[in-house]
N, C-alpha and C positions, 0 to 999 in steps of 0.2 A: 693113128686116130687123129682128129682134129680136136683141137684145141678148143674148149670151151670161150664163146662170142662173149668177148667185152659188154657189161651192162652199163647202160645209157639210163641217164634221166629221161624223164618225161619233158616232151615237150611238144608241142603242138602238132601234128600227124606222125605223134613219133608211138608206136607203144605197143608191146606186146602180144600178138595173135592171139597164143594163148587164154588169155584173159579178157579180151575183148570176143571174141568168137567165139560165139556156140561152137558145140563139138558137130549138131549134124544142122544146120538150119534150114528148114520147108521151106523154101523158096519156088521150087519148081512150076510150082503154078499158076503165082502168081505173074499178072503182064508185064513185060520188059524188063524182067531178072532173070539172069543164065543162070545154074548152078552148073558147076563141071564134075562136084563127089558124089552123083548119082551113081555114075558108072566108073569108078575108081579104084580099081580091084589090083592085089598084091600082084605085080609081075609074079611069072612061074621061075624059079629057080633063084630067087633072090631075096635076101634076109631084111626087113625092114626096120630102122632104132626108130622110127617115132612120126607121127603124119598130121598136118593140120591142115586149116582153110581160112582164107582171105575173104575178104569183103570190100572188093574196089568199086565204089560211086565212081558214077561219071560228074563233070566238072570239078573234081576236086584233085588236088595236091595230095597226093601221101606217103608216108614212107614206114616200111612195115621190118620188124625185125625179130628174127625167129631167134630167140636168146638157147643157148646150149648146142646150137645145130648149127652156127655157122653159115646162117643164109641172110641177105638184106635184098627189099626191093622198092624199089624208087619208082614210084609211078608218076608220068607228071600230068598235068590239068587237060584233059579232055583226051585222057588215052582210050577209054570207053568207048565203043562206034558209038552214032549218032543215034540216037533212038533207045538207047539199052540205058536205064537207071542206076542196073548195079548188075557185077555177077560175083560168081562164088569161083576161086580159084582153090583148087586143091592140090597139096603137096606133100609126098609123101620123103623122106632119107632112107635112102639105102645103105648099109653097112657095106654091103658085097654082095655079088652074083655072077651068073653065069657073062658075063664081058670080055668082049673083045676087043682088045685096045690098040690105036698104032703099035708098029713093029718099033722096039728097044723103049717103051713108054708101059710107066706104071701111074697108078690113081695118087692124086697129091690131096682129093680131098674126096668126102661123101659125093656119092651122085643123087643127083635131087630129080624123083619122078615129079614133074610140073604138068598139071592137064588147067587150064584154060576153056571157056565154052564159047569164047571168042576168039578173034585176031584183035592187037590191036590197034589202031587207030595211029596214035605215037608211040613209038619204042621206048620199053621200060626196061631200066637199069638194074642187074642182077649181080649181087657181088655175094662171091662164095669163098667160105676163109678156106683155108690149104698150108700144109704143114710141111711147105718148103722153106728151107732159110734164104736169107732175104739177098745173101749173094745168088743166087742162082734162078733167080726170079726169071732171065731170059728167057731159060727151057721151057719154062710154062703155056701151055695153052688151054685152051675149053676145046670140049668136044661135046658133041649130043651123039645119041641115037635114037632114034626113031620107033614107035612101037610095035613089033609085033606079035604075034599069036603067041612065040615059041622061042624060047632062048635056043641061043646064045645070041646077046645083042651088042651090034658092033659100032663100035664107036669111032667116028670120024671128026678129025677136027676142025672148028669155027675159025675163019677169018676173023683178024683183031680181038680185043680183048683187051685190058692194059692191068701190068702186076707193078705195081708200084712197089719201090724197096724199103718204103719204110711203112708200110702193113703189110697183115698176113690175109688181106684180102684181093682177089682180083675183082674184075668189072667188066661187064658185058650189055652191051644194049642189043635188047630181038620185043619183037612184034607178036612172037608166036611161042607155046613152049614143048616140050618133051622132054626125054632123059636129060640133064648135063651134068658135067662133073669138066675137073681141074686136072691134066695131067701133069708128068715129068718127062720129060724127054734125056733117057739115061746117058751118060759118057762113057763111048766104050773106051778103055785105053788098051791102043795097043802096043802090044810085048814088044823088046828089042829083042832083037835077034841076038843066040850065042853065041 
């Protein structure tokens, strides 16, 4: 399991999803706000711990922090296309499911279903904790998969990424979202001969 997210003071775009966001907000109709949890339905075959939703303006700075679930996202000033006010980002954690993961790699943290109703604009910073210890931070990658109809969903790994060794967070910048999650890339050792 992961580790329960370090709680942070408050501080200027800094605070709690939870508590700031309605659990369903009617947005859909109104002009130039996307909602993406319209259509945001459990993957088949996979268990969910807990799911909220964001609220990113365009022109502004912010930085959002999912306390208990081990997610942060850094959005920076004018990641929103050009014309759209605000949208609704929806995010669901999955405990486990049907996945399919590089060959000798297991899950180092939750995989976070992330739907979006846009692209964005500027790449926003995604960092997700992981319950590798801090020597072995190399092996680590992200990986996405892609959505479809029907499990089993298979997970490929992202270019870059960076796991610094003195947190238990890595960091990702992407424009767009889907499945991600954190893996391990296992060490096999092999046997000396008798």
């Amino acid at each position: 399991t992961v580790p329960a997210s370090p709680q942070i003071e408050s501080e200027p775009h800094k605070f709690d999803v939870r508590q700031t966001v309605p659990a369903s907000p009617q947005i859909e109709s109104e002009p130039h706000k996307f909602d993406a949890s319209a259509e945001f339905s459990i993957p088949p075959g996979t268990d969910p711990a807990g799911e909220t939703q964001l609220i990113i303006e365009t022109n502004k700075k912010s930085y959002f922090q999912w306390k208990g679930y081990g997610l942060k996202l850094h959005v920076p000033e004018n990641a929103v296309p050009h014309g759209v006010h605000q949208c609704t980002v929806a995010i669901r954690a999955l405990l486990f499911g049907q996945f399919l993961l590089p060959p000798d790699c297991i899950l180092a943290s939750s995989v976070y279903q992330i739907k979006a109703p846009v692209n964005f604009d500027r790449p926003v910073t995604l960092e997700i904790q992981h319950c590798s210890s801090f020597d072995s931070t190399a092996h680590l990658s992200f990986v996405v998969a892609y959505a479809t109809s029907e499990p089993p969903y298979r997970f490929e790994k992202l270019e870059g990424g960076v796991f610094p060794s003195n947190t238990s967070y890595g960091s990702i910048s992407l424009d767009h979202f889907c499945f991600i999650g954190i893996i391990f890339r296992r060490l096999l050792r092999l046997r000396s001969p008798r």
